[in-house]
C-alpha positions as CSV (number, residue, x, y, z in Angstrom):
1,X,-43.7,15.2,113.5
2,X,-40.0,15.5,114.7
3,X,-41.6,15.5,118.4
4,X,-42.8,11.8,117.7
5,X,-39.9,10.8,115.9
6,X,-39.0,7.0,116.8
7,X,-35.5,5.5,116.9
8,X,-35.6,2.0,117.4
9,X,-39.2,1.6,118.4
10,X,-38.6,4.2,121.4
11,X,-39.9,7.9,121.7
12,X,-36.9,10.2,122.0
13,X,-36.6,12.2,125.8
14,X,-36.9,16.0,125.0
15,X,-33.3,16.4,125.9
16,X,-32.0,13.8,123.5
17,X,-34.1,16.2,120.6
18,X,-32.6,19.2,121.7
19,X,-29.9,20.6,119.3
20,X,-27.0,23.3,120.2
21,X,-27.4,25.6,117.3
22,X,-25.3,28.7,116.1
23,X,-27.4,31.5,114.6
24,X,-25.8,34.8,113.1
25,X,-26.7,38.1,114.8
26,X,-25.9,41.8,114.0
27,X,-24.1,43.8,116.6
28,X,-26.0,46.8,118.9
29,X,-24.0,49.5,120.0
30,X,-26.0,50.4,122.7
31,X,-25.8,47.5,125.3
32,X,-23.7,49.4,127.6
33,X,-24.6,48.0,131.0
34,X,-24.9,51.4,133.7
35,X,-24.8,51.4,137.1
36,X,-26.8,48.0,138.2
37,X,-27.1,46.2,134.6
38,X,-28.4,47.2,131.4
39,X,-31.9,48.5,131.1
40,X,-34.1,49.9,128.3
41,X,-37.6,50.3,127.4
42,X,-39.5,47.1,126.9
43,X,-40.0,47.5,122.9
44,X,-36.1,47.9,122.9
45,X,-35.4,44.7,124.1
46,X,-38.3,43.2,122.0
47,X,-35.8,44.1,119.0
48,X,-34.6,40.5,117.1
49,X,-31.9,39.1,118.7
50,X,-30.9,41.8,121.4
51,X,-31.9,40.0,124.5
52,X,-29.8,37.4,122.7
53,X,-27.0,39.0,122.1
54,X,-26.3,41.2,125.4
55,X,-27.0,37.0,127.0
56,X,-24.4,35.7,124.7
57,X,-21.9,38.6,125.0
58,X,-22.4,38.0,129.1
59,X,-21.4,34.7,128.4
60,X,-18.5,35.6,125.9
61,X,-16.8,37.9,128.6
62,X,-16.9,35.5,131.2
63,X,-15.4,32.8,128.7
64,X,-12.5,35.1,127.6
65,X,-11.3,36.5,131.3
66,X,-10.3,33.3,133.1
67,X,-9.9,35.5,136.2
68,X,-13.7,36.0,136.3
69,X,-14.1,32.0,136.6
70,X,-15.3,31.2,133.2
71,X,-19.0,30.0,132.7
72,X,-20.1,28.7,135.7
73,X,-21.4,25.4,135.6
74,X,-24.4,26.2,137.6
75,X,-26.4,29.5,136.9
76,X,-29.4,31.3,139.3
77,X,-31.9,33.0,137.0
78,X,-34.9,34.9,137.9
79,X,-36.8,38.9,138.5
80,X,-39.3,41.2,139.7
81,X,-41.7,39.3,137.7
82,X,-42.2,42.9,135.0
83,X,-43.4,42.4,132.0
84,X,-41.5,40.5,129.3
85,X,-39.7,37.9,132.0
86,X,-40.9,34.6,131.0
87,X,-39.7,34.8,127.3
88,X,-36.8,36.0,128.9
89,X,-36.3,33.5,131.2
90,X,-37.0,30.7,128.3
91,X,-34.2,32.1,126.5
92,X,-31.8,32.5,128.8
93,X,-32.5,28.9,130.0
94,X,-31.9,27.9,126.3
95,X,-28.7,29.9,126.3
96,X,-27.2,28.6,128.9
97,X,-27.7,24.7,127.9
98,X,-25.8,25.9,124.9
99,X,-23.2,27.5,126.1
100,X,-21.9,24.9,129.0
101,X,-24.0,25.3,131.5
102,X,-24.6,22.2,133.5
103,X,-27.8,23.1,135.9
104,X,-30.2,26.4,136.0
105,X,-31.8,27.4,139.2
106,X,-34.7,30.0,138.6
107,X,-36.9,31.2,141.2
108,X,-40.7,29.6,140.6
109,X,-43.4,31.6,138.6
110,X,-39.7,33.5,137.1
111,X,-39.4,35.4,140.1
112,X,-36.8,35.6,142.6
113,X,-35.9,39.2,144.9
114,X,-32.0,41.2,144.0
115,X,-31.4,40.3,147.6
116,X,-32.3,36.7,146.8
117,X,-30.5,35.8,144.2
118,X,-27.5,36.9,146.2
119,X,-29.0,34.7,148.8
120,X,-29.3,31.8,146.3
121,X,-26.0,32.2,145.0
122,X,-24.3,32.0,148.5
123,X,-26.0,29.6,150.4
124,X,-27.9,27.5,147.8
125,X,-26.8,23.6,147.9
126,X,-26.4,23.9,144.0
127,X,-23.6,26.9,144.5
128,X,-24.4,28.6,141.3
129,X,-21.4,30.5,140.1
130,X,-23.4,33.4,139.0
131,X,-26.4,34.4,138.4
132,X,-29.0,36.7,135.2
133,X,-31.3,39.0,137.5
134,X,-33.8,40.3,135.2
135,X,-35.1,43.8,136.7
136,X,-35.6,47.3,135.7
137,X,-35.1,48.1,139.6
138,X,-37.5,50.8,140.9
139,X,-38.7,51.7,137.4
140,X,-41.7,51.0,135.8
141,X,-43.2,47.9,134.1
142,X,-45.2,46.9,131.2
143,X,-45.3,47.3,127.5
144,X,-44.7,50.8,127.4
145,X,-42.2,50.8,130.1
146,X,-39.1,49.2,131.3
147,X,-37.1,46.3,131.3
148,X,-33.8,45.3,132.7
149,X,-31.3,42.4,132.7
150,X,-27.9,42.2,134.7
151,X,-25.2,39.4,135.6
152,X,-24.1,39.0,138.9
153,X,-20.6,37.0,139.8
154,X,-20.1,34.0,142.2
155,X,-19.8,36.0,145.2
156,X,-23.6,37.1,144.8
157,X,-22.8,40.3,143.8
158,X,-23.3,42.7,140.6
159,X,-20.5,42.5,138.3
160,X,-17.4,44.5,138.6
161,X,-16.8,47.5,136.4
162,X,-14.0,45.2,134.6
163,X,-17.0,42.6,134.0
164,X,-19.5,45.3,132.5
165,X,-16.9,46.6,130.4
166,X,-15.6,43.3,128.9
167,X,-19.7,42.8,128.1
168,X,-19.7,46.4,126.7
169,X,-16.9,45.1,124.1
170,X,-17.9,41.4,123.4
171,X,-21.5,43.0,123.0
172,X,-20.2,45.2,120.4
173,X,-18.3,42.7,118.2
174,X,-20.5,40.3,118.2
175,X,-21.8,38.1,115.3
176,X,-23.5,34.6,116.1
177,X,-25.6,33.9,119.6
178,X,-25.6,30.2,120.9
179,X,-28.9,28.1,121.7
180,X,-30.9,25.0,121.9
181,X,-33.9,24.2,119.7
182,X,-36.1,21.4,119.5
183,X,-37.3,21.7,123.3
184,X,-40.6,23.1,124.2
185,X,-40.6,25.5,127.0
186,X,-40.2,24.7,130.5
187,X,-42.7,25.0,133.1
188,X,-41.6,27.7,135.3
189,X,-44.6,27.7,137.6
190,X,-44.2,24.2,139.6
191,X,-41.2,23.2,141.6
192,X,-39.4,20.3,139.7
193,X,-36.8,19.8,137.8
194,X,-36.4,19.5,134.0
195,X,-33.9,18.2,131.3
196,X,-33.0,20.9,128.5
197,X,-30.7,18.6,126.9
198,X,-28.6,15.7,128.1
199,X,-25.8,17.5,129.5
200,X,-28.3,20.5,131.0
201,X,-31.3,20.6,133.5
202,X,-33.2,23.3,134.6
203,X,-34.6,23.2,138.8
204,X,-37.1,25.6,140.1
205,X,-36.7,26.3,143.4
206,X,-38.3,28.1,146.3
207,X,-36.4,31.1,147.1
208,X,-39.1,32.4,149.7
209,X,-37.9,29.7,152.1
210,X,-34.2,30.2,151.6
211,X,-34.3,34.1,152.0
212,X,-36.7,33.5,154.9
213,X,-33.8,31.0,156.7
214,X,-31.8,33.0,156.4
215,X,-33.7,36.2,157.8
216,X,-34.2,34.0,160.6
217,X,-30.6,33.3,161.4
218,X,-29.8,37.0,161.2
219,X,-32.5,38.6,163.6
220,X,-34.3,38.3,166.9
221,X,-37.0,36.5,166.0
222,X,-38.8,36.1,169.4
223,X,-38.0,39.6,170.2
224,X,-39.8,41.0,167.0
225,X,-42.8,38.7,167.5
226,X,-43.7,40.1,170.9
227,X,-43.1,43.4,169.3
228,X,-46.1,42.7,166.7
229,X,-48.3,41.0,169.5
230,X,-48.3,44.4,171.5
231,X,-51.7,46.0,172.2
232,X,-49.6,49.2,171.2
233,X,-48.0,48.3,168.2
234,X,-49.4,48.1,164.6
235,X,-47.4,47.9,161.0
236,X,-48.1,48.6,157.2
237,X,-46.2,46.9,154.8
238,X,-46.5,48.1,150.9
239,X,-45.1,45.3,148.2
240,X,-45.5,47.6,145.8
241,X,-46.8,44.5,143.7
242,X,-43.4,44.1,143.4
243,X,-41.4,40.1,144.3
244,X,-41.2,41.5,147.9
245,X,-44.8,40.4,148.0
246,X,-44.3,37.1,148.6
247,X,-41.1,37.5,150.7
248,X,-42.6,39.9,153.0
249,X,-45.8,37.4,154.0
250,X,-43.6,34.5,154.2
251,X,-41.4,36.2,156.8
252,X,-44.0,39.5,158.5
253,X,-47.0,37.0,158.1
254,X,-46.3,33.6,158.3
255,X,-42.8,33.9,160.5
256,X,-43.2,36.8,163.1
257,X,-47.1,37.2,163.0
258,X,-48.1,40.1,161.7
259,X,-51.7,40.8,160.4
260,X,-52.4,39.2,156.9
261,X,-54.2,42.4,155.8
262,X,-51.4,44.2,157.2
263,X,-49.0,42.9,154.5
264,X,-50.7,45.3,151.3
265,X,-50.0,44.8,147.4
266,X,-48.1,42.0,148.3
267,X,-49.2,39.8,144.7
268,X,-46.3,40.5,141.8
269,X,-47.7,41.9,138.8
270,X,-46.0,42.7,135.4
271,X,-46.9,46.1,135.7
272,X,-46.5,46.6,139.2
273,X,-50.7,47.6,139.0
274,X,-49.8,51.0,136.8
275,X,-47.6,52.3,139.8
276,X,-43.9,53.1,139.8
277,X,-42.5,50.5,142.2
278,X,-40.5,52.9,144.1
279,X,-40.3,53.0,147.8
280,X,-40.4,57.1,148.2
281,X,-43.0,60.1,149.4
282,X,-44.3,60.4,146.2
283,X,-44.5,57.0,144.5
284,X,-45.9,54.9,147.6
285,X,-48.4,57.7,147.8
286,X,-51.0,55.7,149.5
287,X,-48.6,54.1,152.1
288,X,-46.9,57.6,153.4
289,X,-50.6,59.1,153.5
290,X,-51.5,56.0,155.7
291,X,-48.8,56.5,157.6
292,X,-49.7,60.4,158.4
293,X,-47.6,62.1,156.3
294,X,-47.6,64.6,153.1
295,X,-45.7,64.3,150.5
296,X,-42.9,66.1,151.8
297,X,-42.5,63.8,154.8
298,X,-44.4,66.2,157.2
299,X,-47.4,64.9,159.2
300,X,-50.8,66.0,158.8
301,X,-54.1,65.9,160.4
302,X,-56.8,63.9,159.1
303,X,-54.5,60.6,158.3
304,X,-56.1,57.4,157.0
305,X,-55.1,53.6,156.4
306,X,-55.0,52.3,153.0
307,X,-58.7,51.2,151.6
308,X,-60.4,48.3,153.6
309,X,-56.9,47.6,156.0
310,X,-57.6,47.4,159.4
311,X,-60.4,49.9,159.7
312,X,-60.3,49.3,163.0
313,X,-57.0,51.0,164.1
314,X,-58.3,53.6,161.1
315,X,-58.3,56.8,164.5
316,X,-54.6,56.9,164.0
317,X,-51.6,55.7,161.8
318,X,-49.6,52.9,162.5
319,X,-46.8,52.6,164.7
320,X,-44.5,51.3,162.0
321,X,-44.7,51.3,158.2
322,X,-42.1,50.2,155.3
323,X,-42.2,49.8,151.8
324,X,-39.6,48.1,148.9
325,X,-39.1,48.8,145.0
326,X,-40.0,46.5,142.4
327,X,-36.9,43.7,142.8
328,X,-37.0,44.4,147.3
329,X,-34.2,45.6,147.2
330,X,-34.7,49.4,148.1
331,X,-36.8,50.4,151.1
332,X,-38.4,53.3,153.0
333,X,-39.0,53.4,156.9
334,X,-42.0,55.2,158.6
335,X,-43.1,56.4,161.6
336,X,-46.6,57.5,162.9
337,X,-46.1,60.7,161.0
338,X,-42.9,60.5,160.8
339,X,-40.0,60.3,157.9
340,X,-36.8,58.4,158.3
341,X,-34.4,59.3,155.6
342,X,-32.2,56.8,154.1
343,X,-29.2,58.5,155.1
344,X,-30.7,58.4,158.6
345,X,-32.0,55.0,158.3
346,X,-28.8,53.6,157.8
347,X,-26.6,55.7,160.1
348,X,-29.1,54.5,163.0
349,X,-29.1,50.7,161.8
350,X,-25.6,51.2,162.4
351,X,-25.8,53.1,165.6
352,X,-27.9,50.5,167.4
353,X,-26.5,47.3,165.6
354,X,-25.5,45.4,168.9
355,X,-29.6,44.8,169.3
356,X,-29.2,42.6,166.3
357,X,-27.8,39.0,166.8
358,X,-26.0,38.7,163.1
359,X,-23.9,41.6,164.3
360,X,-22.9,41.0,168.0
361,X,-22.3,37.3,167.2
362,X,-19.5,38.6,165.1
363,X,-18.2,40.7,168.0
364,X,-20.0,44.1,166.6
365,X,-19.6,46.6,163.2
366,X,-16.0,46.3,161.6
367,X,-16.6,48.9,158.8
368,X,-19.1,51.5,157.9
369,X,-19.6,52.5,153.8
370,X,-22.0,55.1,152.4
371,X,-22.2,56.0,148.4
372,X,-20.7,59.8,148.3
373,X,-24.3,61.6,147.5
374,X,-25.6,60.0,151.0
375,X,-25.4,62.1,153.5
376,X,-21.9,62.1,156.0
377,X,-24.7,61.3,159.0
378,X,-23.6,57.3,159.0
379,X,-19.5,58.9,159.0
380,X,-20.7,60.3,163.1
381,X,-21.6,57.1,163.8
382,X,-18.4,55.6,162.3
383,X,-16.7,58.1,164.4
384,X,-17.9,57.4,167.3
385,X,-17.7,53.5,167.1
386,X,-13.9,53.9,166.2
387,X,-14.4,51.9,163.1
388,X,-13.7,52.9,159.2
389,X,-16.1,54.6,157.0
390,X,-15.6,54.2,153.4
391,X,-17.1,57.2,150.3
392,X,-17.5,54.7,147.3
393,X,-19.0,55.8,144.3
394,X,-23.0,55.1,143.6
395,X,-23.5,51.3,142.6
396,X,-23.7,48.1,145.1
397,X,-20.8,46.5,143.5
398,X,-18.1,49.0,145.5
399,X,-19.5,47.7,148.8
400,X,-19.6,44.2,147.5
401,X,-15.3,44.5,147.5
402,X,-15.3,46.0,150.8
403,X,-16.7,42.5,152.1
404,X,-15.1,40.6,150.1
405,X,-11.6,41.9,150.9
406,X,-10.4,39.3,153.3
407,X,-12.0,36.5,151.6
408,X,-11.1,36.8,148.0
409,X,-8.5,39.6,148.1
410,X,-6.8,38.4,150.8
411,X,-6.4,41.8,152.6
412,X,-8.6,43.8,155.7
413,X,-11.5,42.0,157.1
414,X,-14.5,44.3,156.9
415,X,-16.9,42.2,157.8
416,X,-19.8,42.1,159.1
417,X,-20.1,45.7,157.3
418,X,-23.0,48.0,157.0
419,X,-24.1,50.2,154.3
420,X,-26.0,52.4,152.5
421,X,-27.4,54.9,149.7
422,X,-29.0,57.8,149.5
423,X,-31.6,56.2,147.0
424,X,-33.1,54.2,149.3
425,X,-30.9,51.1,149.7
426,X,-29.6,49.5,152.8
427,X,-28.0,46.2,153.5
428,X,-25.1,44.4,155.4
429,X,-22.4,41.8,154.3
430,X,-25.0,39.0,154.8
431,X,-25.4,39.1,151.2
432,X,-24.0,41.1,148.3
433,X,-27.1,43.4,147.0
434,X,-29.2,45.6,149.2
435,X,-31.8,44.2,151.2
436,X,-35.1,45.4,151.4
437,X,-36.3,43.6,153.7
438,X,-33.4,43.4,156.0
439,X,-33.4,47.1,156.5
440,X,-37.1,46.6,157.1
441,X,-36.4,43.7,159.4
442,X,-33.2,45.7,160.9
443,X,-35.6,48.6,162.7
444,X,-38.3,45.9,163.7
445,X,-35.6,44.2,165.8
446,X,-34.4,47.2,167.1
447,X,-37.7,48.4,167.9
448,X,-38.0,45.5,169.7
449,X,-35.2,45.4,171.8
450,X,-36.2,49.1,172.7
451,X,-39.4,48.1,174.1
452,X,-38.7,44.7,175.8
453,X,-39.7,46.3,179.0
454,X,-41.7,49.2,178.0
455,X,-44.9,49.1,179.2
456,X,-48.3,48.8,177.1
457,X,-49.0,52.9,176.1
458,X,-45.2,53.6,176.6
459,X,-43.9,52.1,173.4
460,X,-40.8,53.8,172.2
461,X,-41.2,54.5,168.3
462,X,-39.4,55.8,165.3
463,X,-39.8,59.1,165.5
464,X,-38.2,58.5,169.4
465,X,-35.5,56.6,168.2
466,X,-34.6,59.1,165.1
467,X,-34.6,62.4,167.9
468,X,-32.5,60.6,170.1
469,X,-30.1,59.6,167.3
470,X,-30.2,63.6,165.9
471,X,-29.0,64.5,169.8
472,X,-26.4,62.5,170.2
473,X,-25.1,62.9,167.0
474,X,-26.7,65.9,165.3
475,X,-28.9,66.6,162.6
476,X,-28.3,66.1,158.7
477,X,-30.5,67.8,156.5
478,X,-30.2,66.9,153.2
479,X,-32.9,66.8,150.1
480,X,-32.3,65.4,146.6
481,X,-34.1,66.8,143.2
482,X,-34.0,64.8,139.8
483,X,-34.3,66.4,136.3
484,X,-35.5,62.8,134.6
485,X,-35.7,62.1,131.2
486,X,-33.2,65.3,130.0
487,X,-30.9,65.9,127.0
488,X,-27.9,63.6,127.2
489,X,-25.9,65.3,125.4
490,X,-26.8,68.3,127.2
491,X,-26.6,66.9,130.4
492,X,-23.2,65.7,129.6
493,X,-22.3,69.5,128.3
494,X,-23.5,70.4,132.2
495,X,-21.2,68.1,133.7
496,X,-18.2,69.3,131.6
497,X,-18.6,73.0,132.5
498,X,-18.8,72.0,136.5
499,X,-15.7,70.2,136.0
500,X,-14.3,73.2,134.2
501,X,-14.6,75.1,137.7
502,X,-11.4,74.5,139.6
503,X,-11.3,77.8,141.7
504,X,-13.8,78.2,144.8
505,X,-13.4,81.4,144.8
506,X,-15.1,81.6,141.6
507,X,-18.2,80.4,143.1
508,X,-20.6,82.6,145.0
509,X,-20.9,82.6,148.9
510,X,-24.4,81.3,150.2
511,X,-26.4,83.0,152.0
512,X,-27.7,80.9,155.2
513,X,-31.0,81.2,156.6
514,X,-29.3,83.4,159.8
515,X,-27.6,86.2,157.3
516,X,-24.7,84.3,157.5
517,X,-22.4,84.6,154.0
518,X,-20.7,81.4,154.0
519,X,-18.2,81.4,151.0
520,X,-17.1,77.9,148.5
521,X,-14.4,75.9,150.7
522,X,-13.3,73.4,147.5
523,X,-14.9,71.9,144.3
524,X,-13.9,68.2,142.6
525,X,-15.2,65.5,140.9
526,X,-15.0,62.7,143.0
527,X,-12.8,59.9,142.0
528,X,-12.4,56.6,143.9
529,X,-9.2,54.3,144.3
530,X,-10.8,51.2,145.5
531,X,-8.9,49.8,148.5
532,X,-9.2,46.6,148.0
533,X,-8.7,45.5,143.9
534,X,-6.8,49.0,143.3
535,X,-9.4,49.8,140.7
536,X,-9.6,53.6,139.8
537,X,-13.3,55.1,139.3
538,X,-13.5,58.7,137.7
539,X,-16.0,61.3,137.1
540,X,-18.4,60.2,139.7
541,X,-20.1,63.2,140.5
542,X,-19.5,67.2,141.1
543,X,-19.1,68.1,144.6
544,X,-19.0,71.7,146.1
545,X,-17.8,72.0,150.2
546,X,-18.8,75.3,151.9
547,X,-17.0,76.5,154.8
548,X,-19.2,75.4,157.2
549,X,-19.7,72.0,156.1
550,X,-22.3,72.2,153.8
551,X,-22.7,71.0,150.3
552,X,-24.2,70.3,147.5
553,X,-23.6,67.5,144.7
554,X,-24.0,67.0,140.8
555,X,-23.9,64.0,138.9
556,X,-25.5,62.3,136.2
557,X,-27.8,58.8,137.2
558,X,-27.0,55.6,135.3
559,X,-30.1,53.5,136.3
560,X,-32.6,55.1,134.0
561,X,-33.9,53.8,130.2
562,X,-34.2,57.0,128.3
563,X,-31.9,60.3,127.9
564,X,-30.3,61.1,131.0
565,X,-30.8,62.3,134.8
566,X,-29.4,64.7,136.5
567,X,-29.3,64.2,140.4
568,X,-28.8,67.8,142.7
569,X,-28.1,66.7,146.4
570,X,-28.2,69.4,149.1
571,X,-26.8,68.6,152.8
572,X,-26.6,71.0,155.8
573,X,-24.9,69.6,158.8
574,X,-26.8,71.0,162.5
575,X,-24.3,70.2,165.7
576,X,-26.9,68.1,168.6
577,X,-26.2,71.1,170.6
């Protein structure tokens, strides 16, 4: 066979058979990439060529806008681990061999977390100039379900609206996909390295240990170990069977010492074990019931740990509990029966950041950013700590230019920087994707600090730290409704007829809970001039300011696979006094 073909007595090396090929393809018009990449149901992307040609069209951009740094020569690959990832991963290994790429890093068994790859990217010997992450995010896995892919740039994070734009067009016009043939596929599963062809190799790496460095460089590590070893302390962590599995025992488990059994749907799964890998009240269920809670956040009598976990300690919840999506890089923070809010969570990261060594080695917070649906509770903080507070529009990538401002752009230093979204994402400018775990990681160390000299049966918990946080600063409530899985064209017909509204006065007063009448202060769509790159962001959302501070907000979702969602966000601001 070709495989045993002999040329001059010797056996040709796999990369010497491999051939670059060109193959024709036929254009889709639907590989628009939305708010973090481009995602669709699995069956979609199992359509000929169309993983293909969104790949090649990635690769087309990049080669056409010498600004964006061209191909790089060294490319980070890997995912959640859903459903269709290794075939996936085989051809975008292929790809790349044929389109320049010198040397692929992919995280072992395919997987590698959001906030790793960033990770990778920044801080890997190799210094991959970009990076494929293939992950539907929070949504669902398996053959019925969802998919995702999306390109991040050399800085670690997501492409730039310019980038996704460029793919939009090149995806759109084009014709012929490059890739290799005559190679088998590469074992993904041990770490080693392997030729593609003479000019290409492909190294899987351990991206457990380099996330987990680097967690260990950012936070108190002694501090959050006593923490664990207290008599009066006790955590749940739920993977989700999502990659922050194995990222979450390297570093809970195996670095700080918590409880094996304590760590809970920690293996990866390519359906995520029929759940919906997101870290909310009503998709980690069994976590927020563990943790004494309903599913509106409220506690209740009668709470129980999740089957066969420390049975033991089953009389009451936990002291602390967390949970992250799908890819790790979402999370949610509990109490013993209590709810922290992700526009909370972050606004009190931010408000205790000097107990956290990344950020006082830096000489404290520079800059504070929040997407504009989260609430304005991390803009008190901001307030008070005399630093900015930037109101980007919904995506990571906004924040990403914030940090980078001084070192690419030259202009403001920002950095260290905090930040957050509504939708459960938190992270910092130690890489440039939310972080899971670092939120997760962020409270632990700030519970720690807390209780340094608190006395066994006096530990200070969330729910202490969140009221203290609501009295100095006062109280945001705020609750979010989604309409999933709705008419896009109607949904888009919604929109329009919001925008139409130009006049408050138009709009009825509400009526407050008091008898109060509180009448419509202004209505806009928000639009964003970046600071940094000068780039101009329209149509981001409806929002609609009472008089008393108030609102509520309207926009349309661009991380789901079918239709459209439409996202309703209601805030009420309450004084401390």
């Amino acid at each position: 066979s070709f495989c045993t073909l002999l040329v001059n007595n010797q056996q040709l090396s796999p990369e010497k058979m491999a051939q670059v090929v060109t193959k024709a393809t036929t254009a889709f018009d639907d590989q628009k990439p939305g708010t973090s990449g481009l995602r669709k149901k699995v069956k979609h992307f199992q359509q000929a060529n169309y993983v293909e040609n969104f790949v090649q069209a990635t690769f087309d951009a990049l080669t056409s806008a010498p600004e964006l740094g061209g191909i790089p020569e060294v490319l980070a690959l890997g995912g959640d681990g859903r459903y269709l990832s290794e075939p996936v991963c085989q051809t975008i290994i292929r790809m790349a061999a044929a389109n320049g790429v010198k040397k692929v890093v992919v995280g072992q068994h395919t997987l590698m977390s959001t906030p790793a790859v960033s990770a990778v990217i920044r801080t890997h010997p190799s210094k991959p100039g970009g990076a494929f992450i293939l992950t539907a995010s929070h949504n669902p896995g398996g053959p019925e379900n969802d998919f995702g892919m999306k390109y991040n740039c050399g800085n670690g994070g997501p492409a730039p609206e310019k980038v996704t734009e460029l793919i939009y067009a090149k995806s759109k016009a084009i014709t012929a996909y490059k890739t290799v043939e005559g190679v088998s596929d590469f074992d993904l599963s041990v770490l080693a390295t392997h030729p593609v062809t003479a000019d290409c190799a492909v190294e899987v790496i351990d991206s457990v240990s380099l996330y987990a460095d680097m967690i260990a460089s950012i936070f108190d590590v002694a501090a959050i170990k006593a923490l664990i070893a207290r008599e009066d302390f006790s955590l749940l962590f739920d993977g989700m069977h999502g990659v922050a599995g194995p990222y979450a025992k390297r570093v809970l488990v195996d670095m700080l010492g918590a409880p094996a059994d304590m760590v809970c749907n920690a293996e990866p799964l390519p359906d995520f074990g029929g759940g919906h890998p997101d870290p909310n009240l009503t998709y980690a269920a069994d976590l927020v019931e563990a943790m004494g809670l309903n599913a509106d956040g409220k506690p209740w009598a009668g709470a129980k740990l999740l089957a066969g976990k420390a049975a033991s300690k089953a009389a009451a919840p936990p002291t602390f509990g967390a949970a992250c999506d799908g890819d790790a890089d979402r999370n949610m923070i509990l109490g013993a029966s209590c709810y922290v809010s992700p526009s909370d969570s972050v606004a009190i990261i931010a408000a205790n950041a000097d107990a956290i060594p990344y950020f006082r080695a830096a000489g404290g917070v520079k800059a504070l950013a929040r997407s504009m649906p989260t609430s304005g509770a991390l803009d008190l903080v901001a307030k008070q700590m005399g630093v900015p507070i930037f109101e980007v529009p919904t995506g990571w990538k906004f924040f990403g230019n914030l940090m980078d401002s001084a070192a690419i752009y030259g202009k403001t230093d920002y950095t260290p920087l905090i930040c957050g979204e509504e939708s459960f994402g938190t992270g910092s400018s130690h890489v440039r994707e939310k972080d899971g775990l670092w939120a997760v990681l962020a409270w632990l160390n700030i519970l720690a600090v807390r209780n340094k000299d608190s006395a066994v049966g006096s530990l200070v918990t969330v729910e202490q730290i969140q009221k203290e946080h609501w009295l100095r600063f006062g109280r945001n409530y705020y609750s979010r409704y989604d309409y999933e899985e709705v008419s896009a064209d109607g949904a888009a017909q919604l929109m329009e007829a919001m925008r139409a509204i130009t006049d408050p006065a138009s709009l009825p007063a509400i009526t407050m809970p008091n008898g109060a009448s509180v009448p419509v202060k202004s209505v806009d769509d928000f639009s964003y001039e970046d600071p940094v790159d000068g780039s101009v962001s329209k149509k981001q959302g409806i929002r609609v300011l009472f008089a008393d501070g108030s609102r509520f907000v309207l926009r349309l979702s661009g991380t789901g696979s079918v239709g459209a969602t439409i996202r309703l966000y209601l805030e009420q601001y309450v004084d401390a006094a």
